[in-house]
N, CA and C atoms as an extended XYZ file, in Angstrom:
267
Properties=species:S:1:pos:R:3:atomname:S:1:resname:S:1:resid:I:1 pbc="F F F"
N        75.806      -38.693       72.312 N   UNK     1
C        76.351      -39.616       71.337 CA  UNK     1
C        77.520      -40.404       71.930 C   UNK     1
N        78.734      -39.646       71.896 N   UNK     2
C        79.908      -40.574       72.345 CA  UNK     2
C        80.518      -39.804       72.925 C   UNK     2
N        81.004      -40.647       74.593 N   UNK     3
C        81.538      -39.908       75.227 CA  UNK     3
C        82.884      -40.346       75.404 C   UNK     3
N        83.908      -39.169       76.032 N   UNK     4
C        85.272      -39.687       76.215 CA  UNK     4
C        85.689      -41.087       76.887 C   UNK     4
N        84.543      -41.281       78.080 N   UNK     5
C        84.536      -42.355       78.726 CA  UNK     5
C        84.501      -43.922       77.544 C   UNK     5
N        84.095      -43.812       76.689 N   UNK     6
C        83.885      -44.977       75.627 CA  UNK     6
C        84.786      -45.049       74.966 C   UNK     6
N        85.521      -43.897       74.513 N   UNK     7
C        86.756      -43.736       73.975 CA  UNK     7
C        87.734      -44.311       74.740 C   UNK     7
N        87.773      -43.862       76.100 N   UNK     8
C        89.352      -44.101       76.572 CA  UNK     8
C        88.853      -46.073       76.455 C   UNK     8
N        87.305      -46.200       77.078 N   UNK     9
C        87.128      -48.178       77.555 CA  UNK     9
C        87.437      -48.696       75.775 C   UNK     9
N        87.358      -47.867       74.826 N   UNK    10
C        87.333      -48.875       73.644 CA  UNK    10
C        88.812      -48.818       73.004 C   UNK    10
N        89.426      -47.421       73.452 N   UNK    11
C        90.815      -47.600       73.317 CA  UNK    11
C        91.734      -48.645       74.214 C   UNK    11
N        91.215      -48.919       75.238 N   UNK    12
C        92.200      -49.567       76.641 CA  UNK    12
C        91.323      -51.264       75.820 C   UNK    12
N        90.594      -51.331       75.065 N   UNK    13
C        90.023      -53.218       74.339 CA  UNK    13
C        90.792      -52.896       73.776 C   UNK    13
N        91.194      -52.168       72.895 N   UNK    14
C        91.938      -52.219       71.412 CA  UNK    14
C        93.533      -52.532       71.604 C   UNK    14
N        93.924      -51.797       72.607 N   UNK    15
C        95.088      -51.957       73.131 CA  UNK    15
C        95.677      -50.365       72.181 C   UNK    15
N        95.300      -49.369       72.396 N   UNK    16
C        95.817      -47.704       71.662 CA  UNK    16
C        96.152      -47.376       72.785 C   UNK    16
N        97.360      -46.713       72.880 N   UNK    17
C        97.308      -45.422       73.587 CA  UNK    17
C        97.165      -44.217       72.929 C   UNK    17
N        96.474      -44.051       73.851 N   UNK    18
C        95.744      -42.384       73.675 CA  UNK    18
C        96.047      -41.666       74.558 C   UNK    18
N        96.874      -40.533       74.269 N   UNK    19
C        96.992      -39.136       75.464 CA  UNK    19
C        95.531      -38.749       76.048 C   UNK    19
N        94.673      -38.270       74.702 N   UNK    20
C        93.705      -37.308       75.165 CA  UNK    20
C        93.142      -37.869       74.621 C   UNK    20
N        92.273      -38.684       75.365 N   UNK    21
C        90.921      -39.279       74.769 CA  UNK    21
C        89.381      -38.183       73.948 C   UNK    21
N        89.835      -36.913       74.764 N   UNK    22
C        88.526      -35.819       74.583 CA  UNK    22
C        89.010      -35.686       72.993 C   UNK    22
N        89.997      -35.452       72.560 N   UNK    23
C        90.309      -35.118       70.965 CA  UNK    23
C        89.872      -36.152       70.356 C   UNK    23
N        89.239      -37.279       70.399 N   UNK    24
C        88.831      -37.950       69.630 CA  UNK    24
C        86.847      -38.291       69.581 C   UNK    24
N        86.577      -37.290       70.758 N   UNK    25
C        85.341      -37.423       70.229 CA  UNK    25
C        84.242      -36.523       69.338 C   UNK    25
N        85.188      -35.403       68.995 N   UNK    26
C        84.856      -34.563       67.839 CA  UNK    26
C        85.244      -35.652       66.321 C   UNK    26
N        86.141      -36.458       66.384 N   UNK    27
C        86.715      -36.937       65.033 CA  UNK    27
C        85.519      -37.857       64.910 C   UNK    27
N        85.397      -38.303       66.428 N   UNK    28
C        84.075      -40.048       66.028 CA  UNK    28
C        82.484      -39.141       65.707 C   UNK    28
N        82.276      -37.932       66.911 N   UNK    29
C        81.050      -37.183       66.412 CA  UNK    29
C        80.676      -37.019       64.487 C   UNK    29
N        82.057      -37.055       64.078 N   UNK    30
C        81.796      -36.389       62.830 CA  UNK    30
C        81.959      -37.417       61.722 C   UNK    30
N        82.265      -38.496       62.140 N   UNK    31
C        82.026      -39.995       61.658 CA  UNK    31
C        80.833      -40.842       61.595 C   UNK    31
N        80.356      -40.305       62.606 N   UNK    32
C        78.757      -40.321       62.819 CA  UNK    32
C        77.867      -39.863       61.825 C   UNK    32
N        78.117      -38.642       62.047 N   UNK    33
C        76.972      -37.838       60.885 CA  UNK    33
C        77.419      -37.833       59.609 C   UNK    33
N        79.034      -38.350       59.424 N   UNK    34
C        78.992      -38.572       57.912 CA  UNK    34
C        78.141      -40.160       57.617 C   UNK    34
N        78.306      -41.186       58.371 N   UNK    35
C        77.069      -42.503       58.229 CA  UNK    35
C        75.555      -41.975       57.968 C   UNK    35
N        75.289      -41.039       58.851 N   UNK    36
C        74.096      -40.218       58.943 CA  UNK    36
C        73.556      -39.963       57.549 C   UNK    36
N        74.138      -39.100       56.813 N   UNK    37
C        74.541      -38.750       55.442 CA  UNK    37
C        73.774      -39.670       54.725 C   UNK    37
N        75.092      -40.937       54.612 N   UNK    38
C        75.009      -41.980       53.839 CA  UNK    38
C        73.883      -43.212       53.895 C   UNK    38
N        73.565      -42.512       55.317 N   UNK    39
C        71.707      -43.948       55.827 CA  UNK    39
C        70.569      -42.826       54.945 C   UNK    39
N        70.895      -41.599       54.898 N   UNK    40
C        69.792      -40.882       53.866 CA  UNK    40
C        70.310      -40.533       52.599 C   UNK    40
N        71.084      -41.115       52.177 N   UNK    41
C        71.064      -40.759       50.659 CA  UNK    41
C        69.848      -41.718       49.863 C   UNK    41
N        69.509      -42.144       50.516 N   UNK    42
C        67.816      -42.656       50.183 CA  UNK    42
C        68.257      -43.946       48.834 C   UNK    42
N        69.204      -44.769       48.534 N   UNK    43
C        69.187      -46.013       47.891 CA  UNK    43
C        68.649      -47.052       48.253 C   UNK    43
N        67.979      -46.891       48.990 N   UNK    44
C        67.130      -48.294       49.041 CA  UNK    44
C        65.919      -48.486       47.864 C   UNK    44
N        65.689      -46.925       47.267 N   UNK    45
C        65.151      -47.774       46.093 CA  UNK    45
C        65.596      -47.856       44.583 C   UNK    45
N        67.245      -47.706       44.724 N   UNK    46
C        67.298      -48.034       43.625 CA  UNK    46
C        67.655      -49.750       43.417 C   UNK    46
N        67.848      -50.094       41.843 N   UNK    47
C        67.874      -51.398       41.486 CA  UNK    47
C        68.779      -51.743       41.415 C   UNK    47
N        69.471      -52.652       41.460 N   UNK    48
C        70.422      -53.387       41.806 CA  UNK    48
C        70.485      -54.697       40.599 C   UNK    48
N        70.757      -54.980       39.261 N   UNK    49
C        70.733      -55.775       38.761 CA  UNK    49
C        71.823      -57.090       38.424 C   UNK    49
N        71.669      -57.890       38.656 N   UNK    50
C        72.397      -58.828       38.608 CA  UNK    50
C        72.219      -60.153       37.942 C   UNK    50
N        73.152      -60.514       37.019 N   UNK    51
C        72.677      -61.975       36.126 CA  UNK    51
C        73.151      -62.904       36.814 C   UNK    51
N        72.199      -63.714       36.772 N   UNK    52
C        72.015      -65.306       37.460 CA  UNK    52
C        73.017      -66.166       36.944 C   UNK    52
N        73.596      -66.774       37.758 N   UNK    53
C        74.505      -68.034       37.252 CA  UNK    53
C        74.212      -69.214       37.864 C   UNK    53
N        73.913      -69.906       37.040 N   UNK    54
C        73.716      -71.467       37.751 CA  UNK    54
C        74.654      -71.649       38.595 C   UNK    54
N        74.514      -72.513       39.700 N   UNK    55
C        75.813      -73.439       40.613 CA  UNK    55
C        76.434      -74.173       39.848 C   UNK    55
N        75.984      -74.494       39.062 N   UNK    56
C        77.296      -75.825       38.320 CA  UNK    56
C        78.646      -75.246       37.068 C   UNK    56
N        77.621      -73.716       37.131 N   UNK    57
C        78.801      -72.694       36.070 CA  UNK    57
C        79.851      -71.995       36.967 C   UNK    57
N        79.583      -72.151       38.950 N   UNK    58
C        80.757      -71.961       39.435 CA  UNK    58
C        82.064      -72.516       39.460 C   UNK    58
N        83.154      -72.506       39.534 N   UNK    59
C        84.355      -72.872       39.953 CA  UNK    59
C        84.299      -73.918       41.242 C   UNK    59
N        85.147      -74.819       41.259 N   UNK    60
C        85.300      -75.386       42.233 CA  UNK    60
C        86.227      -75.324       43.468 C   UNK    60
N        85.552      -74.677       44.788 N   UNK    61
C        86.400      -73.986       45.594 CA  UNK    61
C        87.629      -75.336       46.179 C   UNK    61
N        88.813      -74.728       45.936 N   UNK    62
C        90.324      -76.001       46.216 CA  UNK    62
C        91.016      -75.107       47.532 C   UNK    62
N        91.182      -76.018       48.402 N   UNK    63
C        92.515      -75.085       49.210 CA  UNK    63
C        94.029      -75.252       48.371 C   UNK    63
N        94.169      -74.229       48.798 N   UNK    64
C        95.613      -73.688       48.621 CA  UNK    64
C        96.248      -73.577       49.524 C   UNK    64
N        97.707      -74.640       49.832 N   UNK    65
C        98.044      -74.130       51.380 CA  UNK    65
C        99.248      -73.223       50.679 C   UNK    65
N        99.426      -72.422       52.093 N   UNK    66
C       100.601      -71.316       51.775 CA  UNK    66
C       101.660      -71.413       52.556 C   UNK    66
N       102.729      -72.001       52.417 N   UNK    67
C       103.856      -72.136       53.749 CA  UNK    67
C       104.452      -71.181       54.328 C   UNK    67
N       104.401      -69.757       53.547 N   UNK    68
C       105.353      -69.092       53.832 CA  UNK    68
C       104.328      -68.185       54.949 C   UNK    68
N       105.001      -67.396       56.261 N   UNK    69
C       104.376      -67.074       56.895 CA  UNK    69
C       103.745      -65.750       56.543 C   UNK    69
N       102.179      -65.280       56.258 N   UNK    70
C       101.856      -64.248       55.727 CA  UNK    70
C       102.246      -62.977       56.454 C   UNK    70
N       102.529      -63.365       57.714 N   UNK    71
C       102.485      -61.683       58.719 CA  UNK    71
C       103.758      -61.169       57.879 C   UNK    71
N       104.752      -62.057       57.623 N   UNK    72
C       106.110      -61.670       57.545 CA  UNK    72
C       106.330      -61.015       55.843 C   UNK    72
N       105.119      -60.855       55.420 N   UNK    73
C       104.997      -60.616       53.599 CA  UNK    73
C       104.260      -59.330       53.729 C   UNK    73
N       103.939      -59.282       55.008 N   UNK    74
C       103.044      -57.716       55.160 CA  UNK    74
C       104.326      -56.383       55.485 C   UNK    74
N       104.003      -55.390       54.663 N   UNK    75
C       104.354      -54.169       54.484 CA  UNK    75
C       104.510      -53.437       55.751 C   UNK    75
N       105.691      -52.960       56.575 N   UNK    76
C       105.451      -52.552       58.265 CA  UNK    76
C       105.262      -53.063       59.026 C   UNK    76
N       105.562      -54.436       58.737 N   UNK    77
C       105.804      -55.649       59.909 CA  UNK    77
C       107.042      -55.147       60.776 C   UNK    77
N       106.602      -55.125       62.224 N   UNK    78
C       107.578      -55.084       63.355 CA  UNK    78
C       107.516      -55.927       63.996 C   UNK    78
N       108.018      -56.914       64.258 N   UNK    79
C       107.793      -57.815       65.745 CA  UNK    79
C       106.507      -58.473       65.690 C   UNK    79
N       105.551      -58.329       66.002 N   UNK    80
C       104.334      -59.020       66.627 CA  UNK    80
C       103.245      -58.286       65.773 C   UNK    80
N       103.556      -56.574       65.662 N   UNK    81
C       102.934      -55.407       65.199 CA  UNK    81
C       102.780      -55.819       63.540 C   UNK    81
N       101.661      -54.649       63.035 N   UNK    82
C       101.918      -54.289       61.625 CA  UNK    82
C       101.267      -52.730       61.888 C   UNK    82
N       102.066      -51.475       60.976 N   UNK    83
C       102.545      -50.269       61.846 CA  UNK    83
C       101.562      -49.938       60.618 C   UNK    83
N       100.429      -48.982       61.373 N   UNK    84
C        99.205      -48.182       60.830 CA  UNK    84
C        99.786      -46.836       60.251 C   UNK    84
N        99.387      -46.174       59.436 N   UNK    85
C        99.525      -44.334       59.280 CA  UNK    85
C        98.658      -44.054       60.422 C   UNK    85
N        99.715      -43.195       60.660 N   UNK    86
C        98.894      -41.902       61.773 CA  UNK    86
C        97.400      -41.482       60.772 C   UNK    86
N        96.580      -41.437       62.402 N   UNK    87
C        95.221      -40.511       61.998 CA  UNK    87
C        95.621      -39.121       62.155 C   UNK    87
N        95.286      -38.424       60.698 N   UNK    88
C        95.480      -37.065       60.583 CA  UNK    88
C        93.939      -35.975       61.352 C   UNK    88
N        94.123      -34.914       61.406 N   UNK    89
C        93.443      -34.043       62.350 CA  UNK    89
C        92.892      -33.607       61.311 C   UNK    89
């Protein structure tokens, strides 16, 4: 499935440091088979219903400009950064 080697090349794109790349391929193994899970919970046949709306009963999409700079309105803004929660074990 996934090896450390993909971990450390997809951590070193992302720009993470990672001590120990091997501790993270039990967390992604098991991220896996929870998708696994969720590709067989077998909904593809249920129904899905939805009422039709004409196009002309939509809204008309307007820009909105925004002056103020958004990074700087975000929650854990540092510098350049915006600061994640730690992944718990």
């Amino acid at each position: 499935m996934v090896t450390t080697e993909e971990i450390e090349r997809v951590s070193k794109m992302m720009r993470i440091d990672v001590d120990d790349h091997r501790e993270y391929v039990d967390k992604v193994h098991a991220m896996i088979e929870f998708f696994d899970v969720l590709d067989s919970a077998g909904v593809d046949s249920e129904e899905i219903s939805m009422q039709e709306i004409p196009i002309s009963n939509l809204r008309k999409d307007e820009h909105v400009p925004f002056d103020d700079k958004l990074i700087e309105k975000i929650n854990h803004y540092k510098g350049t950064y915006v600061r994640a929660p730690k992944m718990s074990s």
